[in-house]
Biotite code that builds the C-alpha atoms (Angstrom):
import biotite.structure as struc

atoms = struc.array([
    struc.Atom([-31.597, -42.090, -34.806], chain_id="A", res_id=1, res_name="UNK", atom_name="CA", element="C"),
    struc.Atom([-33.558, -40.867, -32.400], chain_id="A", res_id=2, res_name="UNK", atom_name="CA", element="C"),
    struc.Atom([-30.849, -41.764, -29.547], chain_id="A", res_id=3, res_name="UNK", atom_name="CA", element="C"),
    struc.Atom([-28.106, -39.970, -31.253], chain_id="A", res_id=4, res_name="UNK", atom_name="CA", element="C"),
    struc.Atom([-30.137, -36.670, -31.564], chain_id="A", res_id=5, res_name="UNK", atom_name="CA", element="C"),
    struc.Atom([-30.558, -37.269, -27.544], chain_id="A", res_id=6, res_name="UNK", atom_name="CA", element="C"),
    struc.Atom([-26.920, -37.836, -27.275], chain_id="A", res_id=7, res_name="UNK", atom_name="CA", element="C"),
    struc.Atom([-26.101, -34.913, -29.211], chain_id="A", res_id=8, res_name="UNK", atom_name="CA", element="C"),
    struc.Atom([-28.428, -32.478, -27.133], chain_id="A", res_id=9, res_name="UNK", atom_name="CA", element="C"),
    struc.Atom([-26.769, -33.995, -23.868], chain_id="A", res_id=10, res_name="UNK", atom_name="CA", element="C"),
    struc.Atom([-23.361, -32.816, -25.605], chain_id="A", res_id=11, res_name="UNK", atom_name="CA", element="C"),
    struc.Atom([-24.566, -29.686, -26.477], chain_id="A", res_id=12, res_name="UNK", atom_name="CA", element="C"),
    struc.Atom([-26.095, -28.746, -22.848], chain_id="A", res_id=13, res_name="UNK", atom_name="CA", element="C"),
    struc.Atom([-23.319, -30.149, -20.916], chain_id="A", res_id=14, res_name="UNK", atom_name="CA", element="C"),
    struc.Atom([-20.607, -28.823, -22.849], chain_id="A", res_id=15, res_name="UNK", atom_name="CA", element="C"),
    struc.Atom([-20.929, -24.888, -21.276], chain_id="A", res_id=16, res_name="UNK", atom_name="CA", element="C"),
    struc.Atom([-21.354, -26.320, -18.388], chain_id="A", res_id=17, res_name="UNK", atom_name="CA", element="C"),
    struc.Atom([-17.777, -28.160, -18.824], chain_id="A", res_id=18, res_name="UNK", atom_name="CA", element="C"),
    struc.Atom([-16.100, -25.788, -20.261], chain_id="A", res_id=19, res_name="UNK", atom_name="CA", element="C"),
    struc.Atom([-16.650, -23.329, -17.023], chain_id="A", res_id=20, res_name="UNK", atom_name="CA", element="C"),
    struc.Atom([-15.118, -25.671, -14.845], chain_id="A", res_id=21, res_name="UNK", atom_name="CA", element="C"),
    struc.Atom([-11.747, -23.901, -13.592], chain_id="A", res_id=22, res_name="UNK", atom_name="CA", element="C"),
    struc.Atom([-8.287, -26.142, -14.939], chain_id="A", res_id=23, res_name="UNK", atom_name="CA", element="C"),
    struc.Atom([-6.464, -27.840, -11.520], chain_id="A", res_id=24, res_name="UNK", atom_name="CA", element="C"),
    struc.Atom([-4.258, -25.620, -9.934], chain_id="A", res_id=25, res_name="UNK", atom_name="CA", element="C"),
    struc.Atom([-1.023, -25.780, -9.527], chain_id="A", res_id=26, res_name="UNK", atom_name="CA", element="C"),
    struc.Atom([1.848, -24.619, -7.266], chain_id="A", res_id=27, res_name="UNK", atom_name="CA", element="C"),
    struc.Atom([3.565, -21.764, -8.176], chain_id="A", res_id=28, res_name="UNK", atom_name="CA", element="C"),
    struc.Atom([6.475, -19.818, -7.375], chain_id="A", res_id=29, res_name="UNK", atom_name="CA", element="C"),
    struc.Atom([4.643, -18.339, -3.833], chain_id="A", res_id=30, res_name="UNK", atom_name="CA", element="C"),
    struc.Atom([4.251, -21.341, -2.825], chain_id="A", res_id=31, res_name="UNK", atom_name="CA", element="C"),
    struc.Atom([7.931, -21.395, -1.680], chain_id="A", res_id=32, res_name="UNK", atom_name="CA", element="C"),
    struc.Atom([7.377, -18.813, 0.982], chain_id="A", res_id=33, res_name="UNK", atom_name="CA", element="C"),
    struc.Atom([6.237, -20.035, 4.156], chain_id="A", res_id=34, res_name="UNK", atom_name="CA", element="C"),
    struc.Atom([4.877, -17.559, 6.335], chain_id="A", res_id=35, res_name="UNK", atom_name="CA", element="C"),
    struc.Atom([7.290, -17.023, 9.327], chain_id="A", res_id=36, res_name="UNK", atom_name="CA", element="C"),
    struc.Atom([4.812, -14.893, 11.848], chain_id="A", res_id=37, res_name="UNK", atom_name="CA", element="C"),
    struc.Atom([7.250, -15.595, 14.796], chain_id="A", res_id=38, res_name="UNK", atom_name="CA", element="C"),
    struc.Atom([9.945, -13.912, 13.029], chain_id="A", res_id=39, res_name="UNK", atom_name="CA", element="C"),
    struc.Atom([11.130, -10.184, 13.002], chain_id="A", res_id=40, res_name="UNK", atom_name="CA", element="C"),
    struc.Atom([14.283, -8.874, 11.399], chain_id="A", res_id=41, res_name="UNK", atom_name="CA", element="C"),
    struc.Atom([14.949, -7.631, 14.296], chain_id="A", res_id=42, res_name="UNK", atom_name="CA", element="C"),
    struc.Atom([14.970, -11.364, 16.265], chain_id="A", res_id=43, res_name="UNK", atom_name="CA", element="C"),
    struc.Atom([16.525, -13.285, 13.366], chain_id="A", res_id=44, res_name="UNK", atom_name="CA", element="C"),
    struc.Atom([19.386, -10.397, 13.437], chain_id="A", res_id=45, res_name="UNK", atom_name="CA", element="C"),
    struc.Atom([19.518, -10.672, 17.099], chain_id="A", res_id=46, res_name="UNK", atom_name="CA", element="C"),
    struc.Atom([19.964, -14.832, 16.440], chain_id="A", res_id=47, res_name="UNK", atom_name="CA", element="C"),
    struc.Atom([22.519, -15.102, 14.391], chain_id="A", res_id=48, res_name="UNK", atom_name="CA", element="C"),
    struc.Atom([21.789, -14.446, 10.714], chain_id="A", res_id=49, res_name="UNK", atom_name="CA", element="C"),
    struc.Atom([22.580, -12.328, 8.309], chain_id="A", res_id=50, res_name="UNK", atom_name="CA", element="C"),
    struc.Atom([21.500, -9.669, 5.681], chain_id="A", res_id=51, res_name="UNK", atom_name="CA", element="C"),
    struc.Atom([22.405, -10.873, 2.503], chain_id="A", res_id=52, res_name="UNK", atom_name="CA", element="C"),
    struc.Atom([20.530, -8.339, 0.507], chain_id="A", res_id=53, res_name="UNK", atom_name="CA", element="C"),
    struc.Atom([18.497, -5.049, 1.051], chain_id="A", res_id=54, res_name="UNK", atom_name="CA", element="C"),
    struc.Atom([16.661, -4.385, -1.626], chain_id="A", res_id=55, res_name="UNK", atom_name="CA", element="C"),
    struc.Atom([13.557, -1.664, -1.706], chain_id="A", res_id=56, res_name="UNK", atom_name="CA", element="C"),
    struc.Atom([11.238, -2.867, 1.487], chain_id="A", res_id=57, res_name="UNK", atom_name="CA", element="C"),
    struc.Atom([12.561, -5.411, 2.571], chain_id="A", res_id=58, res_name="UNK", atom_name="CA", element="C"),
    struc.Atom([15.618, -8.065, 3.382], chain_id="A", res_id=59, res_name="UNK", atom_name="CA", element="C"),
    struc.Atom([16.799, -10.935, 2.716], chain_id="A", res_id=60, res_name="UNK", atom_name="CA", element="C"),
    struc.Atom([18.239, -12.738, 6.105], chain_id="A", res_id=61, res_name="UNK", atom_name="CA", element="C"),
    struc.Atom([20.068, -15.815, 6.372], chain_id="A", res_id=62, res_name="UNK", atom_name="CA", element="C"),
    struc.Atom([21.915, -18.352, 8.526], chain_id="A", res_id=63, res_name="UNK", atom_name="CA", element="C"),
    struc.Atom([23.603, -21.579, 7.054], chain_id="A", res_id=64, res_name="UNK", atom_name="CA", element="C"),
    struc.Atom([20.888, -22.798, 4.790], chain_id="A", res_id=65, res_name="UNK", atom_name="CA", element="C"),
    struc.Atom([17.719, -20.927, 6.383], chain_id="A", res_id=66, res_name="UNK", atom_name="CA", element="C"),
    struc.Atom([16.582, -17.638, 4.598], chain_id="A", res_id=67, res_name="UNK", atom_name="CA", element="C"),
    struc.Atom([14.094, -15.473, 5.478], chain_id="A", res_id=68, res_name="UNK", atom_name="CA", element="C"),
    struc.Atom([12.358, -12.573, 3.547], chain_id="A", res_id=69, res_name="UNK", atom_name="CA", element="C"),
    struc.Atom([11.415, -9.781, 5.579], chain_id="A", res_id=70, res_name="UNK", atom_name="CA", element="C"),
    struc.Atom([9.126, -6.761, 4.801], chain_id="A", res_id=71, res_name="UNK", atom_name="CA", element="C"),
    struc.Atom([10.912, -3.747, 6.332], chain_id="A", res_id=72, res_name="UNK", atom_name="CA", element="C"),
    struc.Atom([7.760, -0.829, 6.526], chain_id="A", res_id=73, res_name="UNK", atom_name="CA", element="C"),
    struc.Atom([4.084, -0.907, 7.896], chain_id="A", res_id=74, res_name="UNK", atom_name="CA", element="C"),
    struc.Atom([2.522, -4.583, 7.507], chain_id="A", res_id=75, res_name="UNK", atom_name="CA", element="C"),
    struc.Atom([-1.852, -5.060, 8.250], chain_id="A", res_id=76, res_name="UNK", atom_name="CA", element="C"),
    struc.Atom([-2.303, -6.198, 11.989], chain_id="A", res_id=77, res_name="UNK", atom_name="CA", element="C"),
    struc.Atom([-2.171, -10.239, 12.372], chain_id="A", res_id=78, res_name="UNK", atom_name="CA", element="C"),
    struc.Atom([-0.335, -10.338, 8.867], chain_id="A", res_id=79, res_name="UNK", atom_name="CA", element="C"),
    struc.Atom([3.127, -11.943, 8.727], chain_id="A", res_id=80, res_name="UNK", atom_name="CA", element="C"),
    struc.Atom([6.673, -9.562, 8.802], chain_id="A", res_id=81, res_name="UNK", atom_name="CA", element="C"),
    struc.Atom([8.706, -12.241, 6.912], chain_id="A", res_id=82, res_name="UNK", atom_name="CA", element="C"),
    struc.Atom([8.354, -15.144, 5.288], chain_id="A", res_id=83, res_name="UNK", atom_name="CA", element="C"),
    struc.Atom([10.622, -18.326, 5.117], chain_id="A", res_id=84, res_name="UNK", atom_name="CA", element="C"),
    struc.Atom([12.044, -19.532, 1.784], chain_id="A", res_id=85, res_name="UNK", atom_name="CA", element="C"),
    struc.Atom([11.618, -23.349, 1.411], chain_id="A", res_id=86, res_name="UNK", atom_name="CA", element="C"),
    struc.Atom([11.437, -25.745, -1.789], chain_id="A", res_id=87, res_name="UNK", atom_name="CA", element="C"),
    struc.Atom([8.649, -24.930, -4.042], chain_id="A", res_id=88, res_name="UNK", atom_name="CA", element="C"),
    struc.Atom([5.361, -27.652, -3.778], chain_id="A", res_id=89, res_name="UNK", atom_name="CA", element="C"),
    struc.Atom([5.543, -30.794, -6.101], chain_id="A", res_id=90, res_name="UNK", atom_name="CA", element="C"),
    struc.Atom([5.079, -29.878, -9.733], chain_id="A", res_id=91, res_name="UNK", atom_name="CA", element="C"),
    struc.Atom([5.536, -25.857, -9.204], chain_id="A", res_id=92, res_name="UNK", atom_name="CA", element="C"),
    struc.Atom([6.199, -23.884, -11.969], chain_id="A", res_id=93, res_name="UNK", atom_name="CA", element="C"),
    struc.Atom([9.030, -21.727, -11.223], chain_id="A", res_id=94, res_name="UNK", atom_name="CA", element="C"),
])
């Protein structure tokens, strides 16, 4: 008896302690952007590919079966100016 009474006080304490423990994470949708900080509308125009769509700030470049999304206003120093499209991480929920 008396070890079940201990075994229900350790269920008792370590359940909050469980239950705060954040689920596994998985990859979502932005996961499929890979940041392109080499890249600049400007250069991937200049190479070769093309605007497929202009839509409010920003484009969407491509050439054959590369696509690039670039922002087209003011972007934070050392941040990226587009980012290149790829297939979404294992098990991404999309």
């Amino acid at each position: 008896m008396k070890s079940l009474i201990l075994l229900a006080l350790g269920i008792v304490l370590a359940g909050p302690a469980v239950a705060q423990q954040a689920p596994p994470t998985k990859p979502t949708c932005v996961s499929q952007y890979l940041d392109a900080p080499d890249r600049t509308p400007a250069g991937l125009l200049a190479g070769g590919y093309d605007i497929k769509a202009a839509v409010t700030g920003g484009l969407w470049i491509q050439k054959d079966r590369e696509v690039f999304y670039c922002n087209t206003g003011r972007i934070e120093p050392n941040r990226s100016l587009c980012w290149q499209l790829r297939e979404p991480g294992p098990g991404g929920i999309c």
